[in-house]
N, C-alpha and C positions, 0 to 999 in steps of 0.2 A: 504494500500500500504506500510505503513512503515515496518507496522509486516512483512511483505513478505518479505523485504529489509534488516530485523534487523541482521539476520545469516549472512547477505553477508559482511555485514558493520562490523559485532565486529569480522569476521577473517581477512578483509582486515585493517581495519584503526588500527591505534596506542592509543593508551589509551585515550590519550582526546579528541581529534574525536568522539570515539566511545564512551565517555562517555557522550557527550555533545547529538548524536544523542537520546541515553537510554535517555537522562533529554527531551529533544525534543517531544520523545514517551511516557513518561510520562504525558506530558501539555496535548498532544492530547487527550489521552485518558481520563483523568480528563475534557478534557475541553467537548468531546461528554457526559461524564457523567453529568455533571452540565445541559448542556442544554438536553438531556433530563431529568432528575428530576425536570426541570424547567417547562419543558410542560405536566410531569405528574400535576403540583403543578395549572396550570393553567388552565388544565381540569378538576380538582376538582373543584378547584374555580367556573367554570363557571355551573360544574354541579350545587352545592352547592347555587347558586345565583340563576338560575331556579327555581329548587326545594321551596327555600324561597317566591317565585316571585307568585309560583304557587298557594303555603296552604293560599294566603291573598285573 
């Protein structure tokens, strides 16, 4: 939704507005990336732990 929003915002708002929204859309996007590479990290794990669980 922000992406969609971002064009509307940096031609209406004034510099720090629209500077703040860009920092805004930055967090978010970092923050979906973190959690998923989280739950990549957690599917390995869990594969990884099977896997060990199984060769004993």
């Amino acid at each position: 939704m922000m992406v969609v929003l971002t064009p509307y915002v940096l031609r209406t708002e004034s510099t720090w507005p629209a500077a703040a929204w860009l920092v805004m859309l930055a967090a978010t996007i970092t923050g979906i990336a973190v959690l998923l590479r989280a739950e990549l990290l957690v599917r390995r794990l869990e594969r990884d732990t099977r896997s060990d669980a199984s060769e004993t």
